[in-house]
C-alpha positions as CSV (number, residue, x, y, z in Angstrom):
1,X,-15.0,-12.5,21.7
2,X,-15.2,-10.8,25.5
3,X,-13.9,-8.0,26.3
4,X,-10.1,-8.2,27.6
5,X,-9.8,-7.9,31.4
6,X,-6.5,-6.7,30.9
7,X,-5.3,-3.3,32.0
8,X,-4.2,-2.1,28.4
9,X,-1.5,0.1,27.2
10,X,-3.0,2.7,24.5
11,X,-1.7,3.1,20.9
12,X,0.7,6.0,22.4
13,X,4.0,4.3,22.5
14,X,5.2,6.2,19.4
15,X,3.9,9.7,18.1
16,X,0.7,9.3,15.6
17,X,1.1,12.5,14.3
18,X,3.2,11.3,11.4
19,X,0.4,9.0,10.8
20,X,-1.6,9.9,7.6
21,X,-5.5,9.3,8.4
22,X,-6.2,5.7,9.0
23,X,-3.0,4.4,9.2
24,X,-0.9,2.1,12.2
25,X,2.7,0.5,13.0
26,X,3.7,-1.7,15.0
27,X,7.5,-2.8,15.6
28,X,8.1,-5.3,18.8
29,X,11.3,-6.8,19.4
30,X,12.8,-8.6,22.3
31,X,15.0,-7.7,25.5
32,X,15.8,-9.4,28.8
33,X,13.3,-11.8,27.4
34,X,10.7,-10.1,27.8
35,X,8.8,-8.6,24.0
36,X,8.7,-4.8,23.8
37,X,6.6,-2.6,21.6
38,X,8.6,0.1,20.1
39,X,6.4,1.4,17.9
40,X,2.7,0.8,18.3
41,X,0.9,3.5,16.7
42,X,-2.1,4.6,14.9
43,X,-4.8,7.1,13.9
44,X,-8.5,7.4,13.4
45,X,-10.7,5.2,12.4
46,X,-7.4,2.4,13.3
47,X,-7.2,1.3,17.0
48,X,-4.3,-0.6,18.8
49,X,-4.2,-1.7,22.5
50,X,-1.8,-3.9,24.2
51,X,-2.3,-5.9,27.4
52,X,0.0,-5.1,29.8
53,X,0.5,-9.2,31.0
54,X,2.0,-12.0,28.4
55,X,4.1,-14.9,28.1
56,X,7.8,-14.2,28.4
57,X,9.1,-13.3,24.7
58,X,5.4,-12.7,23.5
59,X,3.6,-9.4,22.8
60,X,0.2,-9.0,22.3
61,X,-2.0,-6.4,20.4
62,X,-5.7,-6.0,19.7
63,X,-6.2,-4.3,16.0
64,X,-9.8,-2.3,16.7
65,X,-12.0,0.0,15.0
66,X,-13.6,3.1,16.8
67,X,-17.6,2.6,16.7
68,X,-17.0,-0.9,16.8
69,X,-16.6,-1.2,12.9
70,X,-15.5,0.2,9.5
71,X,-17.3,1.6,7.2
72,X,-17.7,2.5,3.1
73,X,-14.5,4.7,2.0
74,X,-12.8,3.6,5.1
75,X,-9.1,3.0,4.1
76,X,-7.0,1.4,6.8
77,X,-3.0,0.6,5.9
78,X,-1.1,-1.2,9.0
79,X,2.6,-1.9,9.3
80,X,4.0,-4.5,11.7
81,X,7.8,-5.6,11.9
82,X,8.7,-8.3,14.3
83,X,12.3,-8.6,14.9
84,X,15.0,-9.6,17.7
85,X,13.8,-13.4,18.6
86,X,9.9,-11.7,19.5
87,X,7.0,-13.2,19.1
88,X,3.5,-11.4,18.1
89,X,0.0,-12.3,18.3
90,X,-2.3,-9.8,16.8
91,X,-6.3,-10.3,17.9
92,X,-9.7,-8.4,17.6
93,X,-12.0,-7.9,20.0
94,X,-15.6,-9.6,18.5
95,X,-15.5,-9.6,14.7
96,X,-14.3,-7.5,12.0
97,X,-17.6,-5.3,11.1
98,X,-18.2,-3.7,7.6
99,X,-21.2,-1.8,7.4
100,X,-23.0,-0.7,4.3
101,X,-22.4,1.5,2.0
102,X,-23.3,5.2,2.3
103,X,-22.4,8.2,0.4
104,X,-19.6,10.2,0.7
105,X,-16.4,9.1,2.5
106,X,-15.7,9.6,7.0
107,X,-13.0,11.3,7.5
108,X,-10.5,8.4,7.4
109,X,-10.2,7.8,3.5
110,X,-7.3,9.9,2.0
111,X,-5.9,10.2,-1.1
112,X,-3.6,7.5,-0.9
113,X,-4.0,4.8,-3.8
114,X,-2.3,1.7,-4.8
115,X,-3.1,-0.1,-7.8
116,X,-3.5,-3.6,-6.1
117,X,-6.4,-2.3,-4.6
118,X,-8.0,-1.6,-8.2
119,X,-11.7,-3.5,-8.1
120,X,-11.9,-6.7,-10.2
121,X,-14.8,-5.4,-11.8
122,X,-14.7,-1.4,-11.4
123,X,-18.4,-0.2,-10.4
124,X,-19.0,3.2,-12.8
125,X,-18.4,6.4,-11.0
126,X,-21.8,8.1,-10.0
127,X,-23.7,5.0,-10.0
128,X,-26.9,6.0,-7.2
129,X,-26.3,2.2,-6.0
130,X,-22.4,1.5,-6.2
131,X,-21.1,0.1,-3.0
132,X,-18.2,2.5,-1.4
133,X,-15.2,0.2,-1.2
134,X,-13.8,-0.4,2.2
135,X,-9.9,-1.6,1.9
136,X,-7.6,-2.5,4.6
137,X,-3.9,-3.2,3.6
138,X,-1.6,-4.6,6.0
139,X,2.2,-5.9,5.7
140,X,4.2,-7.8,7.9
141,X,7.7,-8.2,8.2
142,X,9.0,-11.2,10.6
143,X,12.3,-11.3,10.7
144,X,15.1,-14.5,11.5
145,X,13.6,-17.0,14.7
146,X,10.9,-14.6,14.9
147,X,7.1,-15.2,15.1
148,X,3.9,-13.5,13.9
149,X,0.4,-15.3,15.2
150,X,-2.4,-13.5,13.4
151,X,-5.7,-14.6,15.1
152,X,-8.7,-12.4,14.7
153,X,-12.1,-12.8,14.8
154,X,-14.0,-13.5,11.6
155,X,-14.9,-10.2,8.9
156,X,-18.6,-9.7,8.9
157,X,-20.1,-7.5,6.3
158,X,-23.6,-6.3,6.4
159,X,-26.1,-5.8,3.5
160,X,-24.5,-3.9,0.4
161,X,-20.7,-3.8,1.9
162,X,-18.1,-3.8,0.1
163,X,-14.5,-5.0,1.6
164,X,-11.5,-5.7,0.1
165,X,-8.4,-6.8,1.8
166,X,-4.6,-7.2,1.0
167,X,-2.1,-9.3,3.6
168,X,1.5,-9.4,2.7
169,X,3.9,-11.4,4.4
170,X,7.0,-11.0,4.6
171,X,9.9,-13.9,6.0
172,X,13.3,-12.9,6.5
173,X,14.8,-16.8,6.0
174,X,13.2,-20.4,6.9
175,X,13.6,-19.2,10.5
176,X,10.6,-17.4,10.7
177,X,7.6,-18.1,11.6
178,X,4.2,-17.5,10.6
179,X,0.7,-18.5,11.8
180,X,-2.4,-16.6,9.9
181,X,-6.5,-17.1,10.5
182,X,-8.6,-14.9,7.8
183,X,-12.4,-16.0,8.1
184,X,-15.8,-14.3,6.9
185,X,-19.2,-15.2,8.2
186,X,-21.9,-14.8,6.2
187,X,-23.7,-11.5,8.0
188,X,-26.3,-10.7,10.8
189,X,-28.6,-14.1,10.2
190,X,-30.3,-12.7,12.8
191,X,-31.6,-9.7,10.7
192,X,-32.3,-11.9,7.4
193,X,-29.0,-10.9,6.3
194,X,-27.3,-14.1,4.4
195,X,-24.8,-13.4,2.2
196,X,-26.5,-10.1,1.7
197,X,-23.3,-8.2,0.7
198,X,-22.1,-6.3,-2.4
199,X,-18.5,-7.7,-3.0
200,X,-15.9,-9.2,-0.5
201,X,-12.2,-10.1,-1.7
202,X,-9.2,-11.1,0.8
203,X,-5.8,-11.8,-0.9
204,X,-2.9,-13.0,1.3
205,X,0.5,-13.4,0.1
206,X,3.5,-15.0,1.6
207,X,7.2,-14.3,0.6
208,X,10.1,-15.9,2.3
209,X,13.6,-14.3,1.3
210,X,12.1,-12.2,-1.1
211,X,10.5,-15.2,-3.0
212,X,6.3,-15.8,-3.1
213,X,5.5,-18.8,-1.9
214,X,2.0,-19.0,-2.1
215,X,-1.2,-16.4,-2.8
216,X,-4.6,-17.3,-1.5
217,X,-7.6,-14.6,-3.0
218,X,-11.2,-15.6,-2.2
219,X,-13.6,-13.3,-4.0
220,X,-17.0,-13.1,-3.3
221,X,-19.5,-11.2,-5.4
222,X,-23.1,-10.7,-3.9
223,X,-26.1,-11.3,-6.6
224,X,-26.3,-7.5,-7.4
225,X,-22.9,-7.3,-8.2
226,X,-22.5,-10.8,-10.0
227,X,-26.1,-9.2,-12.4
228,X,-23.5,-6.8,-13.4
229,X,-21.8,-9.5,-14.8
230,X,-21.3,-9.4,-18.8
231,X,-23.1,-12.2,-20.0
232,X,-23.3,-13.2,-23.9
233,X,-25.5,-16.6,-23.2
234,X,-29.1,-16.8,-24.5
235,X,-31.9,-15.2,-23.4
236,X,-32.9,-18.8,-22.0
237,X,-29.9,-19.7,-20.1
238,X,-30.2,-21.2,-16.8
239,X,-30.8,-18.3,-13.9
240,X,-27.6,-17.5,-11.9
241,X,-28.1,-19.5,-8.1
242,X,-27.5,-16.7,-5.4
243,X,-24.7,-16.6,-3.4
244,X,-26.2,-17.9,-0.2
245,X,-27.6,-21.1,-2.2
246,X,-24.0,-21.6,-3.5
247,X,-22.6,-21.1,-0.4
248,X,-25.2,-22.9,2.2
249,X,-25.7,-24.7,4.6
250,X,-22.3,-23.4,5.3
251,X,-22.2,-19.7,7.0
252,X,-18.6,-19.2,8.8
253,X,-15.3,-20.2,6.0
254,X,-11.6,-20.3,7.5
255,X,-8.2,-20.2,6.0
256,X,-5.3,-21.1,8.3
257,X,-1.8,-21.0,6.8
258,X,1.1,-21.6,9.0
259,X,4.9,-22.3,8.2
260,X,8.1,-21.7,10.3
261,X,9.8,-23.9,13.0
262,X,7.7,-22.2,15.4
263,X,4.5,-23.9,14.0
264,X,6.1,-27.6,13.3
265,X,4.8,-29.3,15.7
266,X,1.2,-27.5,15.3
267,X,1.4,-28.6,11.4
268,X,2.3,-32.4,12.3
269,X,-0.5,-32.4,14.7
270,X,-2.8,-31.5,12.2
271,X,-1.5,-33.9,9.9
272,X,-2.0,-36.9,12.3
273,X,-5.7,-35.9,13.2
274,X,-6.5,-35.4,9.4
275,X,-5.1,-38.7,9.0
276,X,-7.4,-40.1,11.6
277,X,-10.6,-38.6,9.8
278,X,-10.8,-39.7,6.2
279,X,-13.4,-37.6,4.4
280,X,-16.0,-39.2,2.5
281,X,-18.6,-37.8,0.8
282,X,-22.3,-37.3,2.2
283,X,-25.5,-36.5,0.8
284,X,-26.3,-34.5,4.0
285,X,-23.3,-31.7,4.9
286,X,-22.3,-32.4,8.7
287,X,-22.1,-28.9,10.6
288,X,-18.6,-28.6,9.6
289,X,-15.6,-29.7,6.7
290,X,-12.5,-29.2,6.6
291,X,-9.3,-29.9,4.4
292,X,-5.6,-30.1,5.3
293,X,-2.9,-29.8,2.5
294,X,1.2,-28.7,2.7
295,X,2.6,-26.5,0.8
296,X,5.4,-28.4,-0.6
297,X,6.6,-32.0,-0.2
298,X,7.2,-31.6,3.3
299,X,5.4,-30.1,6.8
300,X,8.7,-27.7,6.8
301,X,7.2,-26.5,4.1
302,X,4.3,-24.9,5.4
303,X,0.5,-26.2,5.4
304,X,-3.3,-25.1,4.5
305,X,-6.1,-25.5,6.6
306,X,-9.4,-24.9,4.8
307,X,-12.7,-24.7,7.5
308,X,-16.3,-24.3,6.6
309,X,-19.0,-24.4,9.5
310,X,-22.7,-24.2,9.9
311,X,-22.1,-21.6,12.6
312,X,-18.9,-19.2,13.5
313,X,-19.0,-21.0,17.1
314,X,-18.5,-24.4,14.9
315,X,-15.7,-22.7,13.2
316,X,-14.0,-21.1,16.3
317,X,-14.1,-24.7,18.1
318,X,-12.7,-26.6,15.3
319,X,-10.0,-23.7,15.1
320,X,-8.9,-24.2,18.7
321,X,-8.9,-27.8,18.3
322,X,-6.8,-27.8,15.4
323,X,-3.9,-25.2,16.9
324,X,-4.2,-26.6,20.1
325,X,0.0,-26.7,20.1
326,X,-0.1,-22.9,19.8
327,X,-0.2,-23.1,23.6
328,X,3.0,-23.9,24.1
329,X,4.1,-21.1,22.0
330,X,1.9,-18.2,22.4
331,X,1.2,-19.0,26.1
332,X,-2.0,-20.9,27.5
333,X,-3.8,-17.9,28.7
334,X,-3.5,-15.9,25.5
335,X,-4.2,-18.7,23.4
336,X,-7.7,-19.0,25.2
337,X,-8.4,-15.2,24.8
338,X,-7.9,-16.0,20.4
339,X,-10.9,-19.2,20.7
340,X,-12.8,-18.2,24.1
């Protein structure tokens, strides 16, 4: 993604002192008809800038990371409310980077623990080769007729990352809205790095009134990690296929959940163009697949969009494509800063 040309406003608008180390919030609401950060906050290694230009009702925010990524033992917690009829669209500026590990931990990991963030398989303390985890946690609250469009850029880990990251969604009623992109490309291809990470798991949850709805988790375990592995088979068992051979040709995969009134008419779009292109199966993978299924018996009850491309710019264009009816909701111009 370019850079914004926007003049920005600066994570200032509330006092970051009361911030622990890595930590953000963000609280917009609506006046006059016009969205207004009230709180948009946030401390080292977290960034947040706002343009100061948007479509009436709609706020926009760029989640960043100073030195243009995170890195092992970097522990990043963000709060967002939306509330009082606003709408929010959150964006990065290029992709999410992870860089490998290293020893030790910068100066934004802290004490803070939470047991979801507990490792599916623990690496052993003290291990000269155990990846430092990197962990961002972020929870959302959207309340009545409001809207939250999440719509970064894809995560990227480099060789021997390890990245974990919890999303937690939480609807007031049927009358919010949600629209959420999580993606991971496979790595610098350009430096023979394919799949070359340690461990990378996403889990995103979505509660409407207090009730789950749906949990996605995708877990990916690079071929050091997955050698770890307890196995009881026979010494002549058939060798483990690396990641990247399980994963090619394919190097860019997208999840896109939406639900809410807000997103109706983007969901029943996508159902009439999946309806136009029945998938069949091919010996030889096109540059791109994807899937479409709701989440209950109707499209007011939220949908799935699964994407995998041969290339991030495959996956970016079939995104646009798909949540092309964003645009009347977010606004045309900030809908092409999410896809440019």
């Amino acid at each position: 993604m370019n850079s914004p040309p926007y003049p920005f406003a600066d994570s200032v608008a509330s006092p970051s002192a009361e911030l622990k180390s890595g930590h953000g919030r963000i609280v917009v609401s609506s006046h006059a008809s016009k969205a207004v950060f009230s709180e948009l906050a946030a401390t080292y290694p977290l960034k947040l800038l706002s343009p100061r230009v948007g479509a009436d009702g709609v706020a926009v925010a760029y989640v960043l990371s100073y030195g243009g990524g995170l890195i092992g033992g970097d522990e990043v917690v963000l709060d967002v409310k939306v509330k009082d009829d606003a709408r929010l669209v959150l964006l990065s500026q290029g992709s999410t980077k992870v860089f490998k590990m290293r020893l030790g931990t910068r100066l934004a990991s802290s004490a803070w623990v939470d047991s979801s963030l507990a490792s599916p398989q623990p690496i052993p303390e003290g291990s000269a080769d155990a990846p430092t985890l990197t962990t961002q946690v972020m929870d959302y609250r959207v309340h009545e007729g409001c809207g939250l469009y999440l719509l970064p850029e894809p995560v990227t880990c480099f060789r021997d990352a390890s990245y974990k990251q919890i999303q937690r969604f939480h609807l007031e009623d049927r009358t919010s809205s949600l629209v959420l992109v999580d993606s991971i490309t496979s790595g610098r291809q350009a430096l023979g790095e394919d799949w070359d990470f340690a461990k990378y798991y996403s889990m995103n949850e979505v509660w409407i009134g207090g009730k789950l709805i749906t949990k996605d988790v995708m877990l990916l375990e690079g071929d050091r990690e997955a050698a770890k592995s307890p196995d009881d088979s026979s010494r002549h068992r058939v060798p483990k296929r690396l990641l990247r051979d399980q994963l090619a040709p394919y190097s860019c995969y997208a999840m896109v959940l939406l639900y809410g009134p807000q997103a109706q008419e983007t969901i029943e779009d996508i159902a009439n163009q999946y309806k136009e292109h029945i998938v069949y199966q091919r010996r030889m993978p096109t540059d791109s697949l994807w899937s479409f299924s709701l989440l209950g018996e109707n499209t007011t009850d939220g949908a799935v969009v699964r994407i995998a491309g041969k290339e991030t710019e495959v996956v970016r264009s079939c995104l646009k494509a798909t949540l092309r009816r964003l645009e009347r909701v977010i606004g045309v111009d900030t809908f092409r800063r999410a896809f440019a």
